[in-house]
C-alpha positions as CSV (number, residue, x, y, z in Angstrom):
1,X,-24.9,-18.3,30.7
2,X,-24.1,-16.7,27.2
3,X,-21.8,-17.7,24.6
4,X,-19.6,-14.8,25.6
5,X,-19.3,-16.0,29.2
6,X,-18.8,-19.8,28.0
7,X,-15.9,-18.8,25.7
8,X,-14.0,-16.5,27.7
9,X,-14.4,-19.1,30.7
10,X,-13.0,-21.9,27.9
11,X,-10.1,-19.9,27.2
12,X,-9.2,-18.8,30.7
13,X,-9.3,-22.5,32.4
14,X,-6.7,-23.3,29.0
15,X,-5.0,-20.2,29.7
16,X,-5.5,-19.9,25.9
17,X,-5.4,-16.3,24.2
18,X,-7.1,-14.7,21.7
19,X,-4.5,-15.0,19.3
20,X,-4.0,-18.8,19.6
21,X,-8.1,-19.5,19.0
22,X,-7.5,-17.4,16.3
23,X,-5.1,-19.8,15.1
24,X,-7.0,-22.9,15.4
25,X,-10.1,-21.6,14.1
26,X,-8.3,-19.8,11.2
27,X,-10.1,-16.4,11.7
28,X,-8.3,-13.1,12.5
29,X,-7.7,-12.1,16.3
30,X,-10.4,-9.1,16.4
31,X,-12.7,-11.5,15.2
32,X,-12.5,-13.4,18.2
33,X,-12.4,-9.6,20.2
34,X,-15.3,-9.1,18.4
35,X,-17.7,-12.6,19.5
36,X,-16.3,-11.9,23.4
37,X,-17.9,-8.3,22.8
38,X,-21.2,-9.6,21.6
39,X,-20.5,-7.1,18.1
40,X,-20.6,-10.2,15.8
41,X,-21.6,-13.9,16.2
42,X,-19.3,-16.5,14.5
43,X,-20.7,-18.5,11.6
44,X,-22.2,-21.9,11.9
45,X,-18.8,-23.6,11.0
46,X,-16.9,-21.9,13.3
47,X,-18.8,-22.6,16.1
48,X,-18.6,-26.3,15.3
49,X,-14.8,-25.9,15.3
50,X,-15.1,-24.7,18.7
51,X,-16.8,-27.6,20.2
52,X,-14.5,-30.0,18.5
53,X,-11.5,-28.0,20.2
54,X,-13.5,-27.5,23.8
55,X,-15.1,-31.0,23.7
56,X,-18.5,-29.7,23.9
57,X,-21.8,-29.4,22.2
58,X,-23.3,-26.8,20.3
59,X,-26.0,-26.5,22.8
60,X,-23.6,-26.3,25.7
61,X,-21.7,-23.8,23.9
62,X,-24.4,-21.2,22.8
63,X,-26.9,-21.7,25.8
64,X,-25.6,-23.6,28.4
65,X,-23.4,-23.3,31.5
66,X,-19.3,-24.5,31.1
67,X,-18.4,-22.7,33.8
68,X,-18.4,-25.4,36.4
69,X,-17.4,-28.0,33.9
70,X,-13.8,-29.9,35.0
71,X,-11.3,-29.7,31.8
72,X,-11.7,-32.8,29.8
73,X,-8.6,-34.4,29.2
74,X,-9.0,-34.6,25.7
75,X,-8.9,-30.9,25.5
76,X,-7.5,-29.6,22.1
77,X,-3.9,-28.0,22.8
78,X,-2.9,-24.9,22.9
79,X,-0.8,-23.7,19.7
80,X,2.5,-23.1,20.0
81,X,4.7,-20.4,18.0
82,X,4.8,-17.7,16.5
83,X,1.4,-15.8,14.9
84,X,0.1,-17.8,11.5
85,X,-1.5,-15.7,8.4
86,X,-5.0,-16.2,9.5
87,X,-6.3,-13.3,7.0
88,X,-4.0,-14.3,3.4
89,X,-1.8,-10.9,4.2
90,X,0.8,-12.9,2.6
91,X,-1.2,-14.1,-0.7
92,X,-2.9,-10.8,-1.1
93,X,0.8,-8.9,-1.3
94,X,2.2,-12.2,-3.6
95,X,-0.7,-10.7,-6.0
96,X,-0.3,-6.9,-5.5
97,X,3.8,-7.7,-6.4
98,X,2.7,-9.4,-9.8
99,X,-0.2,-7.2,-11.1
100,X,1.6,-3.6,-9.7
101,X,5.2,-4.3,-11.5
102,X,3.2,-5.8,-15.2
103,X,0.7,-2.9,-15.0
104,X,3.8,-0.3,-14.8
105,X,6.0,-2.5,-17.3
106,X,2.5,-3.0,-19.7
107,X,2.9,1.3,-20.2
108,X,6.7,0.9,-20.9
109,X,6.1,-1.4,-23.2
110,X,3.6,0.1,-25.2
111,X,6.4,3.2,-25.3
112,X,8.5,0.9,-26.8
113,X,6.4,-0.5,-29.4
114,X,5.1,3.2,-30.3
115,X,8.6,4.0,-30.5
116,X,9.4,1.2,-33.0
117,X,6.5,1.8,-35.3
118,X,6.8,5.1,-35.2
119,X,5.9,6.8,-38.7
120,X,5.6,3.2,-40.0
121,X,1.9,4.1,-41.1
122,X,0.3,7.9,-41.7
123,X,-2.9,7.7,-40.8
124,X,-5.4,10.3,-42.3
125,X,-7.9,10.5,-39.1
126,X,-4.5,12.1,-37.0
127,X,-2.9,14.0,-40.1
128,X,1.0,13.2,-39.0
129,X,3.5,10.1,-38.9
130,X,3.1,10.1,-35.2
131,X,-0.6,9.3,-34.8
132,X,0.5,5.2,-34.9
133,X,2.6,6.5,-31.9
134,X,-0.3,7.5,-30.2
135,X,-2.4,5.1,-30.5
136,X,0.1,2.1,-29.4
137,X,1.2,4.3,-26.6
138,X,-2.6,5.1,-25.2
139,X,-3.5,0.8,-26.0
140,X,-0.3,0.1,-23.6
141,X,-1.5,2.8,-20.7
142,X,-5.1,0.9,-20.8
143,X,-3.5,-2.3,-20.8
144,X,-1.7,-0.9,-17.5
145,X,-4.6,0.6,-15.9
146,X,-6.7,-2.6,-16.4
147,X,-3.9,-4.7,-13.8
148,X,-3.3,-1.5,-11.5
149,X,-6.8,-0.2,-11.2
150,X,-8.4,-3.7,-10.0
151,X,-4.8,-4.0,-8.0
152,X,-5.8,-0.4,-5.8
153,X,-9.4,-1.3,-5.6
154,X,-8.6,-5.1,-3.8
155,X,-5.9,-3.6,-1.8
156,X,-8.2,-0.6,-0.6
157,X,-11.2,-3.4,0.3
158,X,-8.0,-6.0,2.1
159,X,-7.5,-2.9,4.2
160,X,-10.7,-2.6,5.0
161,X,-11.5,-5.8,6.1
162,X,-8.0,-6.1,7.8
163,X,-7.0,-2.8,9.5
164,X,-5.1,-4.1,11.7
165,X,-2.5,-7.5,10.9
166,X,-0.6,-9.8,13.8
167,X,3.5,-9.6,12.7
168,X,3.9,-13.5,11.7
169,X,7.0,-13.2,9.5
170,X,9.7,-14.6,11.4
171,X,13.7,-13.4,10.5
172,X,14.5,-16.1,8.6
173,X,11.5,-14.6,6.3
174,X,12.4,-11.0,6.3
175,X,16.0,-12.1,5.5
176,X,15.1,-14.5,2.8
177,X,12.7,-11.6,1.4
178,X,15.8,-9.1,1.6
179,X,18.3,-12.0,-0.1
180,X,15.4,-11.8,-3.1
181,X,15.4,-8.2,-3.3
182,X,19.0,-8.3,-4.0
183,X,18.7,-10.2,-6.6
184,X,15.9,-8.2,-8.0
185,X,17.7,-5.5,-7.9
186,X,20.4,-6.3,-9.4
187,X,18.7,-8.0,-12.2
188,X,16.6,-4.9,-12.9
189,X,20.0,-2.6,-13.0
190,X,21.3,-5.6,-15.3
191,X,17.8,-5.4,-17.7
192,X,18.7,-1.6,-18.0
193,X,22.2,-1.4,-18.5
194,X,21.6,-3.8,-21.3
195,X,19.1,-1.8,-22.6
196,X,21.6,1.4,-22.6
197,X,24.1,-0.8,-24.6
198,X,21.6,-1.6,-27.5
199,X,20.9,1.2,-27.9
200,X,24.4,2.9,-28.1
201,X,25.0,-0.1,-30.8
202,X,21.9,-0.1,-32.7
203,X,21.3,3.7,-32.8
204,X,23.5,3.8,-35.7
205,X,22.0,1.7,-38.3
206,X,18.3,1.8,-36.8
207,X,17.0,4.3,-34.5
208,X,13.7,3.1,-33.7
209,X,14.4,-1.0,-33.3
210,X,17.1,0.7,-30.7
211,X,14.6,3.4,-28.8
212,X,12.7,-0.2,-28.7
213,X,15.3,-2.1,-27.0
214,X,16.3,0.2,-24.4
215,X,12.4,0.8,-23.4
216,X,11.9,-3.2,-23.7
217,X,14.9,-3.6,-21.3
218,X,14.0,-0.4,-19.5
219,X,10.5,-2.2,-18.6
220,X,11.8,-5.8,-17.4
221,X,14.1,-3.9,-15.1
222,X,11.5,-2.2,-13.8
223,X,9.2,-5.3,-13.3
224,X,12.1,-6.6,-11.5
225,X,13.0,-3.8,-9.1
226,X,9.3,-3.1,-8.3
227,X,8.3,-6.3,-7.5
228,X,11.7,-7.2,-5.4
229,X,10.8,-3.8,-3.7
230,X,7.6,-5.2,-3.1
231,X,7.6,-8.3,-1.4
232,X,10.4,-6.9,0.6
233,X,8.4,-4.4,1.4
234,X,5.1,-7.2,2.8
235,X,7.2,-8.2,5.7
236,X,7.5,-4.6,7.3
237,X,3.7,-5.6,8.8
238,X,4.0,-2.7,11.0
239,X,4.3,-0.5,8.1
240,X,1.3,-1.6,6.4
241,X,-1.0,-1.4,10.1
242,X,0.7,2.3,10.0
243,X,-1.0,2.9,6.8
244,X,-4.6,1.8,7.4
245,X,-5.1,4.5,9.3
246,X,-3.5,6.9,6.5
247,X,-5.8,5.3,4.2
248,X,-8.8,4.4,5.6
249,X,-11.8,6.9,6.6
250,X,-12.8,7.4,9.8
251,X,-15.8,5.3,9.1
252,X,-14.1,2.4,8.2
253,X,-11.7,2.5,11.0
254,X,-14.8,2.5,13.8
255,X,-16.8,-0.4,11.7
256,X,-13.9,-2.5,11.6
257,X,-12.8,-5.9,14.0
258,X,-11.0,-4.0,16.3
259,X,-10.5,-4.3,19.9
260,X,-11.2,-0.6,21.7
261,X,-7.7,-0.4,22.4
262,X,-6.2,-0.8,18.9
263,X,-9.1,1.1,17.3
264,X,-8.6,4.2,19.8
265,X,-5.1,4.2,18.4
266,X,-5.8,3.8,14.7
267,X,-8.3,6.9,15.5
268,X,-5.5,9.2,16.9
269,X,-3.2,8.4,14.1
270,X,-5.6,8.8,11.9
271,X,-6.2,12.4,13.4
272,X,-2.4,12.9,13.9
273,X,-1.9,12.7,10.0
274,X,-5.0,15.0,9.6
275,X,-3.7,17.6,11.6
276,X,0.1,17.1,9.7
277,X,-1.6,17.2,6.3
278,X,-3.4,20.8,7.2
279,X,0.0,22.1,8.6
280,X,1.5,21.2,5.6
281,X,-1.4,22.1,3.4
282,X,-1.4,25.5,4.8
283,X,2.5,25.8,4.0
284,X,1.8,25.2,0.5
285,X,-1.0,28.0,0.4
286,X,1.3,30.4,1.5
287,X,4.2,29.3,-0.9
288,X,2.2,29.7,-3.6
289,X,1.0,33.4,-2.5
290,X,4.1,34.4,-1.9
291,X,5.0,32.7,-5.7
292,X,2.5,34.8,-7.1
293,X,3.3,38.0,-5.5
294,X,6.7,37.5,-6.8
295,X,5.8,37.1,-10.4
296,X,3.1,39.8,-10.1
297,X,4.1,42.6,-8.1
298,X,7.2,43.9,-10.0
299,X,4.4,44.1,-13.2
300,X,2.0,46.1,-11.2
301,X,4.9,48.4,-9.6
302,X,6.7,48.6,-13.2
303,X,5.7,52.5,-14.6
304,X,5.5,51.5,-18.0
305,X,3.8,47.5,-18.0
306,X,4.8,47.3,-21.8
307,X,8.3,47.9,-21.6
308,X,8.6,45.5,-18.4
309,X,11.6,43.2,-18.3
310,X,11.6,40.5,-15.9
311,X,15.3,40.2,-16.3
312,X,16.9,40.7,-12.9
313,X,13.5,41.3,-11.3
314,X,11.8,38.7,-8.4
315,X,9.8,37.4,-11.2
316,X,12.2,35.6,-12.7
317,X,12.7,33.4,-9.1
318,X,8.8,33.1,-8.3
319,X,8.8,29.2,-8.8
320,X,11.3,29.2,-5.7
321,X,8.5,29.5,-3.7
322,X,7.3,25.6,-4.0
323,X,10.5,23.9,-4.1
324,X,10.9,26.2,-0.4
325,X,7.2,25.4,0.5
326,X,8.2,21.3,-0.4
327,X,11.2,21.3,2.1
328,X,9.5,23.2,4.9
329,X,6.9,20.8,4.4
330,X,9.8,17.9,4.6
331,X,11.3,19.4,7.5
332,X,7.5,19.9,9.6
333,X,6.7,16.2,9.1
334,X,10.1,15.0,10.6
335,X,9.4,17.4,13.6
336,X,6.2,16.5,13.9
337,X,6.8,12.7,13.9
338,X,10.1,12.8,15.6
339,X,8.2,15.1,19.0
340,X,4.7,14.3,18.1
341,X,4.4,10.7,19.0
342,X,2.8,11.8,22.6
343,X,0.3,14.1,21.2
């Protein structure tokens, strides 16, 4: 017999399903898919776990024959409930919603200091009062990029090595994460409002320490908002498994822990957005031919081109093209996605 046979023969006679071994060994569900597929073999500690929770040995387990074996009575039960975070979904969005929100408020901050020392110092090297502004502006965008760049990078390797998650938020989560975005969001409005009203009664008698203020303010608020936004936004698991396929390659989609059947539908998502994305790419193309011919064409028809006026001509409405080419774009995704679901 093979380990495959002895573990699917364990689970059966405990009518115990993948999900729920999951849960006692602490591993995601498609791992499990993957060791009944003979893709992967579990680690040494896991296997251990197993023979704890069957009440068998390692030997029995990897080589022997369990199949005619009577249930021991001491058999480990099965879990009850809902799905458990067996893959730190939870913990890795807890980080994303604190390094995301201070990247963004780092770069309004360093626009506020900028703002406040402003043509405090000239500096040779840049030739005008507002090279100080610069250079605090650019050290606040750095300080930004250094929490949101490692952020993107750890998010884009979590969805790799998680394309798919089990929903294990129950309501009482997704209403207590909806009772904190309120609050958020109210206390990032508040942060902003505040900043507005120092810098209507500071602008007065100093223009820079208020331009501070209200960029200061502006930047909690934000930190509030986005991060409310969020971990609200963690509990849509459904949203995020939609994504992975958005996000991922191809590639990583067929080398993931995936069952066939969930893999198969990450693929023709992933090939449903493809096919959206050239629609819409192609609608852009043409926008901006047709933007061009209208800026061009009334200079090549024109019989003198150095007297040409663009007043009252189509050249002065060629940029109508892309706002157009934007909502007919807007308008073929909800189509698509409202009749395309079948495809």
């Amino acid at each position: 017999m093979s380990f495959r046979d002895n573990l699917q023969h364990l689970r059966a006679e405990r009518n115990m399903t993948q999900e729920q071994l999951a849960m006692l060994l602490g591993v995601s569900r498609q791992s499990v898919t993957k060791w009944e597929a003979m893709k992967s073999q579990p680690e040494m500690d896991k296997l251990l776990k197993m023979c704890e929770i069957f009440d068998c040995t390692l030997d029995e387990l990897v080589t022997g024959d369990l199949t005619a074996r009577a249930t021991p009575s001491t058999a480990t039960a099965v879990p009850v409930g809902p799905p458990t975070d067996v893959c730190g979904y939870d913990d890795h969005w807890r980080m994303m919603a604190w390094r995301v929100p201070t990247g963004v408020a780092a770069i309004l901050l360093g626009i506020a200091l900028g703002l406040l020392f402003e043509g405090a110092a000239e500096l040779a090297s840049a030739g005008a009062r507002d090279g100080l502004f610069v250079i605090i502006v650019l050290v606040g965008i750095l300080a930004g990029l250094a929490l949101l760049v490692p952020a993107g990078m750890e998010h884009t390797a979590f969805q790799k090595a998680h394309p798919y998650v089990e929903d294990f938020y129950s309501d009482e989560d997704r209403a207590a994460a909806r009772k904190q975005f309120s609050a958020a969001l109210i206390a990032g409005i508040a942060f902003i409002f505040a900043g507005i009203g120092c810098l209507l009664m500071i602008e007065p008698m100093a223009e820079n320490w208020a331009l501070f203020f209200l960029m200061l303010f502006i930047a909690l608020g934000v930190w509030w908002i986005v991060r409310g936004g969020m971990l609200l936004g963690r509990t849509n698991v459904a949203e995020y498994n939609k994504s992975v396929a958005e996000d991922l390659e191809v590639e990583d989609i067929v080398s993931a822990e995936l069952d066939e059947a969930r893999r198969d539908a990450l693929l023709a998502q992933k090939k449903h957005g493809k096919k959206l994305g050239a629609v819409c790419g192609v609608i852009m193309i043409v926008a901006t031919i047709v933007g061009l011919a209208l800026l061009f064409a009334p200079v090549f028809s024109a019989p003198n081109m150095d007297s040409w006026d663009p007043e009252g001509t189509s050249a002065m409405w060629f940029w109508v093209a892309w706002p157009v080419g934007g909502l007919l774009c807007g308008i073929v995704t909800l189509l698509w996605e409202a009749f395309g679901r079948d495809e």
